[in-house]
MIDOSE-1310 file (N, C-alpha, C; in nm, 2 decimals, decimal comma, always signed):
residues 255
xxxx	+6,64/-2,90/-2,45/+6,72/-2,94/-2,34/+6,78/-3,08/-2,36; +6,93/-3,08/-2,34/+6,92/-3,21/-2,32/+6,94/-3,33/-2,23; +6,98/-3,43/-2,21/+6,91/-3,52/-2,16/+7,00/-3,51/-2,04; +7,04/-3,38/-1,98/+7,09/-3,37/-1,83/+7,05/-3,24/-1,82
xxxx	+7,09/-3,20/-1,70/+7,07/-3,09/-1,63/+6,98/-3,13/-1,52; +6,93/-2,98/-1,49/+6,83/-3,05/-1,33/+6,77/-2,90/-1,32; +6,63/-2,90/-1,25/+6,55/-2,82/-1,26/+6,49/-2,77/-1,15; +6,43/-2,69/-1,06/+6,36/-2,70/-0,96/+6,20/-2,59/-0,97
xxxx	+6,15/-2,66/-0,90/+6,03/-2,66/-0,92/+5,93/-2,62/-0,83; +5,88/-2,51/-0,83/+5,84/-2,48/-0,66/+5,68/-2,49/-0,66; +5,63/-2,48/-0,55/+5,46/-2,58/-0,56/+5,46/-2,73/-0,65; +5,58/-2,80/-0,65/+5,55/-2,93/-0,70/+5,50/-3,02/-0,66
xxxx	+5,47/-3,06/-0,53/+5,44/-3,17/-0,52/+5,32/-3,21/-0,51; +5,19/-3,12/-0,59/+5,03/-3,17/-0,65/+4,98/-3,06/-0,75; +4,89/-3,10/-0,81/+4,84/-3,02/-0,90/+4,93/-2,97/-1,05; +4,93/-2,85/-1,02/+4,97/-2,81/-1,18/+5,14/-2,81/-1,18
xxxx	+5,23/-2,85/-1,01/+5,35/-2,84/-1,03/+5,37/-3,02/-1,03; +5,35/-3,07/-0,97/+5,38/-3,17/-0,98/+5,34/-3,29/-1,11; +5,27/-3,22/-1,21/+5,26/-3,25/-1,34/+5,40/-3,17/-1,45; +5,42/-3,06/-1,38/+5,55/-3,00/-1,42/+5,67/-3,07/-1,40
xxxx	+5,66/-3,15/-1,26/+5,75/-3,18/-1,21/+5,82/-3,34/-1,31; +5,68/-3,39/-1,33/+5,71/-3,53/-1,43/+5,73/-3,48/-1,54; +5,69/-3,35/-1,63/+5,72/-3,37/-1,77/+5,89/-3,34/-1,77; +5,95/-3,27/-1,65/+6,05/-3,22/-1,67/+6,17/-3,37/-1,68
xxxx	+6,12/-3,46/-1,56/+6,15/-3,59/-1,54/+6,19/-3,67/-1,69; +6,06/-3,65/-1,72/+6,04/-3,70/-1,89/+6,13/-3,72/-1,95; +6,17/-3,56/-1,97/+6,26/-3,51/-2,05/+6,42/-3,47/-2,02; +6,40/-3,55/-1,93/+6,56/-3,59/-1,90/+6,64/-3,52/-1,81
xxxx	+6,59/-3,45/-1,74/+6,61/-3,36/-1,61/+6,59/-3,41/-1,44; +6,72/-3,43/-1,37/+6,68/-3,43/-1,25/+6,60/-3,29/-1,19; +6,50/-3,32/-1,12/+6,44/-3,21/-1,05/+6,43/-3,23/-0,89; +6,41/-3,09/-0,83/+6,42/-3,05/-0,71/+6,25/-3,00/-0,67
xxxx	+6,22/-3,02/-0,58/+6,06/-2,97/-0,55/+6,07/-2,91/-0,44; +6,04/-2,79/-0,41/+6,00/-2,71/-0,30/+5,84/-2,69/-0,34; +5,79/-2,72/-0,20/+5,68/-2,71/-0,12/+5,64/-2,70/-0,03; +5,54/-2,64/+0,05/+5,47/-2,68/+0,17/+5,38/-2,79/+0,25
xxxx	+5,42/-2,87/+0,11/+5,29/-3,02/+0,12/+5,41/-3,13/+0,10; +5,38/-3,25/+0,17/+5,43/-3,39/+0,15/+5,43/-3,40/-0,02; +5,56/-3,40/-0,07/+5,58/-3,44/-0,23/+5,65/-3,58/-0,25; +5,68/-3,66/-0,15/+5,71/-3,82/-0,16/+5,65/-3,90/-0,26
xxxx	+5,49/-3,89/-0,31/+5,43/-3,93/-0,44/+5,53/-3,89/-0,56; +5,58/-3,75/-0,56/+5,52/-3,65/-0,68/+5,69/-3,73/-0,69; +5,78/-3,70/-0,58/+5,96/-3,79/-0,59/+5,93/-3,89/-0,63; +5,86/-3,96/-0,58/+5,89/-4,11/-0,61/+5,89/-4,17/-0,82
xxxx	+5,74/-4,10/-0,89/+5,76/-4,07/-1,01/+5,87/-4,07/-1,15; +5,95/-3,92/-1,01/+6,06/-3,85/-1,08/+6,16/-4,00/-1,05; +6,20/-4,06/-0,98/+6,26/-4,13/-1,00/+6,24/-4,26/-1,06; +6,10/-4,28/-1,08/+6,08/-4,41/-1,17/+6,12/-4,39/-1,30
xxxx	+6,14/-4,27/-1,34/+6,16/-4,24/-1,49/+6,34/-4,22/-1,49; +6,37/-4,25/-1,36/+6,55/-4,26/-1,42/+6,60/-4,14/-1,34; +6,56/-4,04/-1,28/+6,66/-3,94/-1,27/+6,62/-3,88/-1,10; +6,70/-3,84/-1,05/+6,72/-3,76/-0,92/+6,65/-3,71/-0,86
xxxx	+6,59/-3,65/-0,73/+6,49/-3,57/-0,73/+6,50/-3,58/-0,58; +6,50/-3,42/-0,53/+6,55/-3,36/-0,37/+6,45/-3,32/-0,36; +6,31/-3,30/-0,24/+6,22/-3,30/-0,24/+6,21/-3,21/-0,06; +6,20/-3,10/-0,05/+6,21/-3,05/+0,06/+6,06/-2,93/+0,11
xxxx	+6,06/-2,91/+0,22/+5,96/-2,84/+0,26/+6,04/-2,71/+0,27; +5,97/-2,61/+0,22/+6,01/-2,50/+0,20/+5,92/-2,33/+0,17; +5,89/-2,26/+0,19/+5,79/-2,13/+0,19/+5,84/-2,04/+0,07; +5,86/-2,03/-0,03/+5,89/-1,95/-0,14/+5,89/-1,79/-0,09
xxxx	+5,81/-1,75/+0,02/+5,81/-1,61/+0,05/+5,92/-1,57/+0,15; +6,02/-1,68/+0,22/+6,06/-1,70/+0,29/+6,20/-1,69/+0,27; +6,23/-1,56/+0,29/+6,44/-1,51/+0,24/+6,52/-1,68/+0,32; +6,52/-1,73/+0,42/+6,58/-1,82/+0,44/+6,57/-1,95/+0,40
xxxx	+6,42/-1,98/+0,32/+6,41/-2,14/+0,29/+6,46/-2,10/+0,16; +6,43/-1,99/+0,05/+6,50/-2,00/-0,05/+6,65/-2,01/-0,06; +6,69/-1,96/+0,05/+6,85/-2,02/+0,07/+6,91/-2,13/+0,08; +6,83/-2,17/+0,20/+6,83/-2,31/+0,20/+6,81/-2,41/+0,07
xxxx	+6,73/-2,38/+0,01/+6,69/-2,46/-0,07/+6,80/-2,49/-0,22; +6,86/-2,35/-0,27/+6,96/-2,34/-0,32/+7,07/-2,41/-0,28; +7,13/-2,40/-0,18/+7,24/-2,45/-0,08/+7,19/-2,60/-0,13; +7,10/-2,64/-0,12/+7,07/-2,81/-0,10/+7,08/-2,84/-0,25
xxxx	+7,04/-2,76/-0,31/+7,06/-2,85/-0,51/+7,20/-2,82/-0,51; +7,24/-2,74/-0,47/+7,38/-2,73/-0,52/+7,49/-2,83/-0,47; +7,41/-2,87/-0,27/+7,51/-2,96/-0,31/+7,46/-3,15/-0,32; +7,32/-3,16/-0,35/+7,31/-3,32/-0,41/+7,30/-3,27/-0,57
xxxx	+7,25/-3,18/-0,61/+7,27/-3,20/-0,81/+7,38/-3,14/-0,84; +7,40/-3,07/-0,76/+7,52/-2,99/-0,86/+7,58/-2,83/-0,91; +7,39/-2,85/-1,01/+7,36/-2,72/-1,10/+7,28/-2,72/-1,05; +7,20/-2,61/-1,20/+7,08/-2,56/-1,20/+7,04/-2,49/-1,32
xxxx	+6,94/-2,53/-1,41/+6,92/-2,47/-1,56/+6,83/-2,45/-1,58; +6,71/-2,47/-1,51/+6,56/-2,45/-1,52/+6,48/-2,41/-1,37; +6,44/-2,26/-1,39/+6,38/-2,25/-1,24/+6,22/-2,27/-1,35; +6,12/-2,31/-1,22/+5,99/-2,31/-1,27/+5,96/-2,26/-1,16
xxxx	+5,91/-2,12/-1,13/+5,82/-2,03/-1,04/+5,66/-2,08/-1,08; +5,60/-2,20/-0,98/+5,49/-2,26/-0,97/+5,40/-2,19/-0,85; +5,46/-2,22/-0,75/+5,38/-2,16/-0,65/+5,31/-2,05/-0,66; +5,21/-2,08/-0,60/+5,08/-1,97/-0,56/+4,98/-2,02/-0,49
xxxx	+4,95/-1,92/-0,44/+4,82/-1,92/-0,36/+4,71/-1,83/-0,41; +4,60/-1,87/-0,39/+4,47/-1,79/-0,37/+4,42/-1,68/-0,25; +4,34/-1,63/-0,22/+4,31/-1,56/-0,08/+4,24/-1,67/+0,00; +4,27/-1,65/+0,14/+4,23/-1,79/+0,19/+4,04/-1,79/+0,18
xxxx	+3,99/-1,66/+0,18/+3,84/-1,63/+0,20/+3,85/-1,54/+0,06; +3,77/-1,57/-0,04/+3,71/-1,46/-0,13/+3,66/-1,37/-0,07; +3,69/-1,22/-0,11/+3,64/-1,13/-0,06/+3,65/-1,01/-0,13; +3,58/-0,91/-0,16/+3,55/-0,80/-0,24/+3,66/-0,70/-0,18
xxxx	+3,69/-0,58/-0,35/+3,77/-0,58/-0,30/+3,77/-0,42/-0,22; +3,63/-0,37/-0,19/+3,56/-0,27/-0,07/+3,62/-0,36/+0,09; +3,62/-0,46/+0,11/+3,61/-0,50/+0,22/+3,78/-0,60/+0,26; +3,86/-0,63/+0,12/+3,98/-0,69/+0,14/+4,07/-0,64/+0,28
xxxx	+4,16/-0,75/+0,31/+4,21/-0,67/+0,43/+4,38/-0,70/+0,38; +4,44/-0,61/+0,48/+4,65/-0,65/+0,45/+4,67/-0,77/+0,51; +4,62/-0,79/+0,57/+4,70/-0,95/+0,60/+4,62/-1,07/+0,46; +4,56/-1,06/+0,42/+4,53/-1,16/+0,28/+4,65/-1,09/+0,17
xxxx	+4,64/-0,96/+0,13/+4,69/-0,92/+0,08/+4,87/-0,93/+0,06; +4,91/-0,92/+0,17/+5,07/-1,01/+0,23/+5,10/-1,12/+0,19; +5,00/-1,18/+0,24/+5,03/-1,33/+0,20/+5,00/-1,37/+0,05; +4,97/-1,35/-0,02/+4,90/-1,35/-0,11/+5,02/-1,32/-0,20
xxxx	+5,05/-1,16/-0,24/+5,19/-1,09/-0,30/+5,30/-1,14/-0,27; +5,31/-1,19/-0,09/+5,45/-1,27/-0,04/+5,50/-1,41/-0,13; +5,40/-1,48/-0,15/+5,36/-1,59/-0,19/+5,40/-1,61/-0,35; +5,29/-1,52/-0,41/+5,29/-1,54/-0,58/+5,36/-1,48/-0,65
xxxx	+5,40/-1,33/-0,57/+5,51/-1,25/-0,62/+5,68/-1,20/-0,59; +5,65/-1,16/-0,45/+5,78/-1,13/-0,39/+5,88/-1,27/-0,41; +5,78/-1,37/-0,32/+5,92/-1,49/-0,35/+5,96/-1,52/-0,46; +5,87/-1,53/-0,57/+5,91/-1,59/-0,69/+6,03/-1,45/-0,77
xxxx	+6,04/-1,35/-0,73/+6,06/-1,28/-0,78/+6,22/-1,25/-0,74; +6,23/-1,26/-0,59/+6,33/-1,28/-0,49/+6,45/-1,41/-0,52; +6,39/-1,52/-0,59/+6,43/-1,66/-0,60/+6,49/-1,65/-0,72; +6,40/-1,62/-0,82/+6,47/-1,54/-0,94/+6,60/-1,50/-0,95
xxxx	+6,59/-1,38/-0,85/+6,72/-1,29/-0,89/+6,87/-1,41/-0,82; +6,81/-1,48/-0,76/+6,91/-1,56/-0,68/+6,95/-1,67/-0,74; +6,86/-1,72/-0,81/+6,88/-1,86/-0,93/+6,96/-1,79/-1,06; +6,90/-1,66/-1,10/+6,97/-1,59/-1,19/+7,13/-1,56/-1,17
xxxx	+7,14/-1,52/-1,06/+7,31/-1,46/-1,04/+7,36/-1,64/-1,04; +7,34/-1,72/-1,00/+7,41/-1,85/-1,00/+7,41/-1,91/-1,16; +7,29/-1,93/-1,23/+7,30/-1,92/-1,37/+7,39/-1,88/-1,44; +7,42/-1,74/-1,41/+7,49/-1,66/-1,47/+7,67/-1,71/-1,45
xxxx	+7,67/-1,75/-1,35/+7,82/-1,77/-1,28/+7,85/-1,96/-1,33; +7,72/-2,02/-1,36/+7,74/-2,10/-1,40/+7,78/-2,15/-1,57; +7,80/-2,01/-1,63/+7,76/-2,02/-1,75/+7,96/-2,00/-1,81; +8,03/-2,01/-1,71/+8,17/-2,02/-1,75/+8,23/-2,15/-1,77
xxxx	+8,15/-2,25/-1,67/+8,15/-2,37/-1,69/+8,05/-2,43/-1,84; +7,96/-2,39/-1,87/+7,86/-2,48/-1,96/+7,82/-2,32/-2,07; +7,88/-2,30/-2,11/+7,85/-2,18/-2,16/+7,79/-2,21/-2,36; +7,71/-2,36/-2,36/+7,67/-2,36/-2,46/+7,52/-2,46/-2,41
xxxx	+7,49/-2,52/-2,27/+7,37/-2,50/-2,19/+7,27/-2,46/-2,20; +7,12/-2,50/-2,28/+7,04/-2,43/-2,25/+6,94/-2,43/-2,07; +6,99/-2,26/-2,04/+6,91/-2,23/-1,93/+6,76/-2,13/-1,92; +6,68/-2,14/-1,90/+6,58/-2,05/-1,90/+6,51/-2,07/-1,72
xxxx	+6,39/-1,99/-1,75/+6,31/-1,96/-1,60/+6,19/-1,95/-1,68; +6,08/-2,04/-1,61/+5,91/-2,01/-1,62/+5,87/-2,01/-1,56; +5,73/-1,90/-1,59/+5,72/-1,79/-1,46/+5,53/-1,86/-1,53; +5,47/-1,95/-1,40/+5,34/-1,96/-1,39/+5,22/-1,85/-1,35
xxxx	+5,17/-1,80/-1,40/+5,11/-1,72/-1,37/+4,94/-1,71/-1,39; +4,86/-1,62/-1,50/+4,74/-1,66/-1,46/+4,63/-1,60/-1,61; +4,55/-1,61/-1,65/+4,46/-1,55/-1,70/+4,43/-1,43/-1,64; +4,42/-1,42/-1,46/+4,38/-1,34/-1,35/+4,48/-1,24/-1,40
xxxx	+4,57/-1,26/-1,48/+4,68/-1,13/-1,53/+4,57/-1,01/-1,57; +4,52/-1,07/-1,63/+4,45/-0,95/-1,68/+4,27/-0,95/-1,70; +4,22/-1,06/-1,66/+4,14/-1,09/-1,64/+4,03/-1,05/-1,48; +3,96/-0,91/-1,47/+3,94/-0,86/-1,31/+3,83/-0,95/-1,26
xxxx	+3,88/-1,01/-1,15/+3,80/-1,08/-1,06/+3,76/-0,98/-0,91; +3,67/-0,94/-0,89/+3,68/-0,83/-0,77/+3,66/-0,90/-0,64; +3,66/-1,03/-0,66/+3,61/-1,11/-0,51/+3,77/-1,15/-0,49; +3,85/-1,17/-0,59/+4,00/-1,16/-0,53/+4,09/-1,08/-0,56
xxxx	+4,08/-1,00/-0,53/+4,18/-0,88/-0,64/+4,35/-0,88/-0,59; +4,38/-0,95/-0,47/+4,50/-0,93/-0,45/+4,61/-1,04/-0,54; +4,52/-1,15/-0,50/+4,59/-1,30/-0,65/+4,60/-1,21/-0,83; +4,48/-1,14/-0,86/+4,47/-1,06/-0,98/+4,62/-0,99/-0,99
xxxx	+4,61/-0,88/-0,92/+4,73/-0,78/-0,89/+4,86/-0,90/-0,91; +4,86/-1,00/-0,79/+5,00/-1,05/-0,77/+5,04/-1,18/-0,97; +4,94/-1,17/-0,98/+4,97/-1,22/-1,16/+4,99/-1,09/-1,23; +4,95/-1,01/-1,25/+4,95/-0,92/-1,31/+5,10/-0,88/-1,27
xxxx	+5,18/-0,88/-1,12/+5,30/-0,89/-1,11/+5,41/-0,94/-1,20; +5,32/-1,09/-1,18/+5,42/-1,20/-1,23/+5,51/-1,15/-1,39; +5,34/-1,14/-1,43/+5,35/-1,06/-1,62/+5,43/-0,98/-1,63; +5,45/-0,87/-1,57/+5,57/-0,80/-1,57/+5,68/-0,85/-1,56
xxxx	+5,71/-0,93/-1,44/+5,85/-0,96/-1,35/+5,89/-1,04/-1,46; +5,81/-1,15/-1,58/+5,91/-1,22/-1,66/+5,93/-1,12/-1,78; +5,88/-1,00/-1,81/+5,93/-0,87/-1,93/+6,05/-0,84/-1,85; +6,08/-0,79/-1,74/+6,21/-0,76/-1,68/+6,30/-0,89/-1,67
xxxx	+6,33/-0,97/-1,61/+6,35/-1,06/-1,58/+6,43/-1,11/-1,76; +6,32/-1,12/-1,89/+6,36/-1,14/-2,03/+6,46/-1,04/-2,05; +6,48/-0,93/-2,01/+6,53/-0,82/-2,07/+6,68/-0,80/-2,02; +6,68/-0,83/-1,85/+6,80/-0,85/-1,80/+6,86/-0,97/-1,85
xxxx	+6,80/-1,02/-1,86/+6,92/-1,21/-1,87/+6,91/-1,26/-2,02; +6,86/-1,18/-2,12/+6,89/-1,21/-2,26/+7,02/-1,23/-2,32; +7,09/-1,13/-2,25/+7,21/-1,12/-2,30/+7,37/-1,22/-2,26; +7,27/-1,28/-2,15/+7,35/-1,41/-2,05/+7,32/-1,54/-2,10
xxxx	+7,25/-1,54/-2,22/+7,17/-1,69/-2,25/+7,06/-1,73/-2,20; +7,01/-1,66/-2,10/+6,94/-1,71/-2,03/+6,76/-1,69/-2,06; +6,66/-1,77/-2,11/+6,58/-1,73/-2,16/+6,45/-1,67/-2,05; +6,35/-1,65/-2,07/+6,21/-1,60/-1,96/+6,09/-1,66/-2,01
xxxx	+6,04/-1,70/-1,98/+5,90/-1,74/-2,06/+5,77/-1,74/-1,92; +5,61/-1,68/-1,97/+5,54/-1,71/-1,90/+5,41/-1,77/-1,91; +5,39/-1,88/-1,87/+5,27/-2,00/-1,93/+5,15/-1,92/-1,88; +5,06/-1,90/-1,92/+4,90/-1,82/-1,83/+4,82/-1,93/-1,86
xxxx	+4,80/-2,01/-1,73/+4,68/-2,08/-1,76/+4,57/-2,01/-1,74; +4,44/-2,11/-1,78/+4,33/-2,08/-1,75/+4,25/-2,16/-1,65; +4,17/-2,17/-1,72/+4,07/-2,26/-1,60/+4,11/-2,42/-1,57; +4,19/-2,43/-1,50/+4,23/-2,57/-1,50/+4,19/-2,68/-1,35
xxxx	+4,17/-2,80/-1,36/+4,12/-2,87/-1,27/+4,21/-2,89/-1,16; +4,26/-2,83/-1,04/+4,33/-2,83/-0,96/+4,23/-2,88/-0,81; +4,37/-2,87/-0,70/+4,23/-2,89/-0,54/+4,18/-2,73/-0,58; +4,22/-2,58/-0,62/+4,22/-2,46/-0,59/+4,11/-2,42/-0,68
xxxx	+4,07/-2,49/-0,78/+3,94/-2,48/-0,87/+3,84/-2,61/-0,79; +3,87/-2,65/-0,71/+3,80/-2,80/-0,71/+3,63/-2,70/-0,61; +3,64/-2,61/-0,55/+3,51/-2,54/-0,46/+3,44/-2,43/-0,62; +3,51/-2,40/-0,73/+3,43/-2,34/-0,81/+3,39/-2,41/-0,93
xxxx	+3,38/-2,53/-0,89/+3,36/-2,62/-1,03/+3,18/-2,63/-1,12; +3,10/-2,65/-1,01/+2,99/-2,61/-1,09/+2,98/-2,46/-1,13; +3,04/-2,41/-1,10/+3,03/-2,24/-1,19/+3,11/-2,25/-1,29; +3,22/-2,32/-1,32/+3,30/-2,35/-1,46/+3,21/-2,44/-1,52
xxxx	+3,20/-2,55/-1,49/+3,13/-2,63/-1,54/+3,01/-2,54/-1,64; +2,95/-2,46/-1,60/+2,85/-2,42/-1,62/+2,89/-2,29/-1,78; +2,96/-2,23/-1,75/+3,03/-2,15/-1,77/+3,15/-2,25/-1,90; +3,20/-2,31/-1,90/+3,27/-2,38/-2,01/+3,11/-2,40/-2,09
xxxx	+3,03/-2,47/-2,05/+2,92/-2,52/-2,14/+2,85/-2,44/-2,19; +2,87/-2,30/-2,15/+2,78/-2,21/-2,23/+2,90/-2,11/-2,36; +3,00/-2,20/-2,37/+3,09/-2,11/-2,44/+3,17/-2,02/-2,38; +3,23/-2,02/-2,26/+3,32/-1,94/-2,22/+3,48/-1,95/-2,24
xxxx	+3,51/-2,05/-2,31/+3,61/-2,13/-2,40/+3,60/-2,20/-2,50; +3,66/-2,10/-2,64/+3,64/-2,20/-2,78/+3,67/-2,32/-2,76; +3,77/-2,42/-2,71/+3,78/-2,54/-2,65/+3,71/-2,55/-2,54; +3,62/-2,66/-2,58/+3,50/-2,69/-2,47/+3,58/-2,80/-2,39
xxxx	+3,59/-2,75/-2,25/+3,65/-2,85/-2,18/+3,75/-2,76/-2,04; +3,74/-2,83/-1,97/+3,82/-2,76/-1,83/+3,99/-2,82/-1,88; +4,10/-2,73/-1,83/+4,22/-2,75/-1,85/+4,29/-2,87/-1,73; +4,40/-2,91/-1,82/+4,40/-3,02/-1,71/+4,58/-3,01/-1,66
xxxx	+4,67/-3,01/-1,54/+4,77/-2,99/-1,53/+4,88/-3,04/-1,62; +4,83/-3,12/-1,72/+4,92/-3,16/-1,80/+4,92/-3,10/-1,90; +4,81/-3,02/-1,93/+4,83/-2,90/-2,08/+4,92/-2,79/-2,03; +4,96/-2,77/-1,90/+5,04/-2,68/-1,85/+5,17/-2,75/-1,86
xxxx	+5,21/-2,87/-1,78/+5,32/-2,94/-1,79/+5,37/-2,92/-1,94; +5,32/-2,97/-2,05/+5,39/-3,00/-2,18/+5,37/-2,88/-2,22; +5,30/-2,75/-2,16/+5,37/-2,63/-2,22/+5,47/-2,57/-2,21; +5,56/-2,60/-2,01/+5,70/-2,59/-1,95/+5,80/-2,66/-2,09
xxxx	+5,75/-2,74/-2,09/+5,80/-2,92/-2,15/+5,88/-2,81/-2,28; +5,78/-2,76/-2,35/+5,82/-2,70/-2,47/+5,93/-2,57/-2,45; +5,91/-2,53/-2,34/+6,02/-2,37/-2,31/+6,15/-2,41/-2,25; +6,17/-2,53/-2,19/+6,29/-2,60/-2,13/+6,35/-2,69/-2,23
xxxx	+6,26/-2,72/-2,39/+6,33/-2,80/-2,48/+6,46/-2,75/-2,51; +6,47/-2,60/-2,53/+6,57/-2,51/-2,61/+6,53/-2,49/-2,76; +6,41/-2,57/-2,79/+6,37/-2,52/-2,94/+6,24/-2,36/-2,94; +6,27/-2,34/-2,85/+6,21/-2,15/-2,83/+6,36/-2,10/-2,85
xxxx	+6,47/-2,09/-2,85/+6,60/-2,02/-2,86/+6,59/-1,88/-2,89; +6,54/-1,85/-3,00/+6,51/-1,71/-3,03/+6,36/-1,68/-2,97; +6,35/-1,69/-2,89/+6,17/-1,61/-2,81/+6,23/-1,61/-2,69; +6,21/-1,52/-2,60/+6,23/-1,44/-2,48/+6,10/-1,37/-2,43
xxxx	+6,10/-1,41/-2,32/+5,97/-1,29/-2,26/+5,79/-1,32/-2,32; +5,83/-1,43/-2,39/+5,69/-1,50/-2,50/+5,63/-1,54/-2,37; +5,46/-1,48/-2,39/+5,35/-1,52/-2,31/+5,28/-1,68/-2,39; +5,30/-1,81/-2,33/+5,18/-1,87/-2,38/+5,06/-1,91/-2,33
xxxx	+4,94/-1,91/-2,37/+4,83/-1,94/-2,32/+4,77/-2,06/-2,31; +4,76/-2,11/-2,20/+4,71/-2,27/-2,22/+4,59/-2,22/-2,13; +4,44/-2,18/-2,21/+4,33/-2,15/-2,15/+4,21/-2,19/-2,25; +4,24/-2,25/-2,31/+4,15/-2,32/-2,41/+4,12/-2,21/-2,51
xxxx	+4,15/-2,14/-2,52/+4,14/-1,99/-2,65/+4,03/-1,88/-2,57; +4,06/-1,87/-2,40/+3,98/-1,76/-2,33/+4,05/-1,68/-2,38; +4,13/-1,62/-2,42/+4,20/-1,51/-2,41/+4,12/-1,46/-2,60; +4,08/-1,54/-2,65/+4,01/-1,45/-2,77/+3,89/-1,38/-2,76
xxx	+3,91/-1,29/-2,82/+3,78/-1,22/-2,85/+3,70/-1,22/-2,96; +3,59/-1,25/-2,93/+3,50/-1,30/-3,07/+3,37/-1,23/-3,07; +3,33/-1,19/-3,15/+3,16/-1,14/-3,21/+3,11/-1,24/-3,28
C-alpha cells in the first residue's frame, strides 16, 4: 500500500482493532473506526502519526449505521481501499450448546457475521466503482476471524459457527472480487490478550504452560495488527482468499 489511501476499521477503538487501527496509521493510511465504545484514545494516535481519522459510534449488524457510516468516509476521506471486518462479539453468558437460546444466537451471527458480511458487499460495490478512477490502487478486505473456525468449543457454539461463517464468507468474497483487483484475506487469531480473554486467563495461562502452543506465550493485539499490516502492504498481490494464522503454531498437529 502506499503512503495514501484510507481504511476503515470496525471494533477499533480497543483491543485487537484498535491495534489494527495504528498499524494501518503507520503505514500511511488515513483510517475510519466504527464502534460501539468511546475510540477518542484509539483517534487521537491515528493522528499523532500524521494522518486522518473519523471515529463514529456505530452497530455493524445494523443495515442503517453501516450506511451511515459509508456516507461519512466518503464524504471527510473521500475513498476507501481497505475494509478490516474486526468486530465481534462473544455470547454474553457461556452456555452449552443443549441449553443455548435464539436470542444469544442473533446477536451473536448479527454481529460477527451478517454485518460484516452485509458491509462487505456494500464496500465492495463502491471499490469496484472506484476502480475507474485509481485503477492501479492496491484494494483488498480482512476478514478477522477465529481459531473457533474450526476449533469446537460447546460452551459457545454460536461465536464457533459465526467464525466458521466468517471462513467461508472470505472464500466467496476472494472469488467474486478477484477479478476487480480486489484482494480477501483472513487473519485467525488465537489466544490473544484482549478485555474478551481477560475472565479466561488462568485457564490459558495454564494451558499455554503445559504446551498448548509451540510458541509459549499468549498472543498480543499487535501480532494481529502487523499481520493486517502485511495484507494491506500489496506485497500478497498474487494470494487471494490466503488464511493466516497468528495463534502461536495452535493450528499444528504434532505426535
Amino acid at each position: 500500500m502506499t503512503s495514501s489511501g484510507a481504511a476503515l476499521v470496525t471494533g477499533g477503538s480497543r483491543g485487537i482493532g484498535a491495534a489494527i487501527v495504528v498499524e494501518l496509521a503507520r503505514r500511511g493510511l488515513d483510517v475510519a473506526i466504527m464502534g460501539v465504545s468511546d475510540a477518542r484514545q484509539t483517534a487521537a494516535r491515528v493522528t499523532a502519526a500524521g494522518r486522518r481519522c473519523v471515529a463514529f459510534v456505530g452497530d455493524v449488524s445494523s443495515a442503517a449505521d453501516r450506511a451511515a457510516a459509508l456516507a461519512r468516509i466518503e464524504r471527510e476521506l473521500g475513498r476507501l481501499d481497505v475494509l478490516v471486518n474486526n468486530a465481534g462479539v462473544a455470547p454474553k453468558v457461556r452456555t452449552g450448546i443443549l441449553e443455548a437460546t435464539e436470542e444469544s444466537y442473533d446477536r451473536v451471527m448479527g454481529i460477527n457475521l451478517k454485518g460484516p458480511y452485509f458491509l462487505t458487499q456494500a464496500v465492495a460495490n463502491w471499490m469496484i466503482r472506484q476502480r475507474a478512477e485509481r485503477p492501479e490502487t492496491p484494494m483488498c478486505i480482512v476478514n478477522i476471524s477465529s481459531v473457533s473456525a474450526y476449533a469446537a468449543s460447546v460452551g459457545r457454539g454460536e461465536y464457533c459457527i459465526s467464525k466458521a461463517g466468517v471462513s467461508m464468507a472470505t472464500k466467496l468474497w476472494a472469488a467474486c472480487l478477484a477479478r476487480h483487483g480486489i484482494n480477501v484475506y483472513e487473519i485467525r487469531p488465537g489466544i490473544i490478550r484482549t478485555d474478551m480473554t481477560a475472565g479466561v486467563k488462568d485457564k490459558y495461562d495454564k494451558l499455554i504452560a503445559e504446551g498448548l502452543t509451540p510458541i509459549s506465550r499468549w498472543g498480543m493485539p499487535e501480532d494481529v495488527a502487523r499481520a493486517v499490516g502485511v495484507c494491506v502492504s500489496g506485497d500478497l498481490g498474487f494470494s487471494t482468499g490466503e488464511v493466516i494464522n497468528v495463534d502461536g503454531g495452535f493450528q499444528l498437529r504434532t505426535l
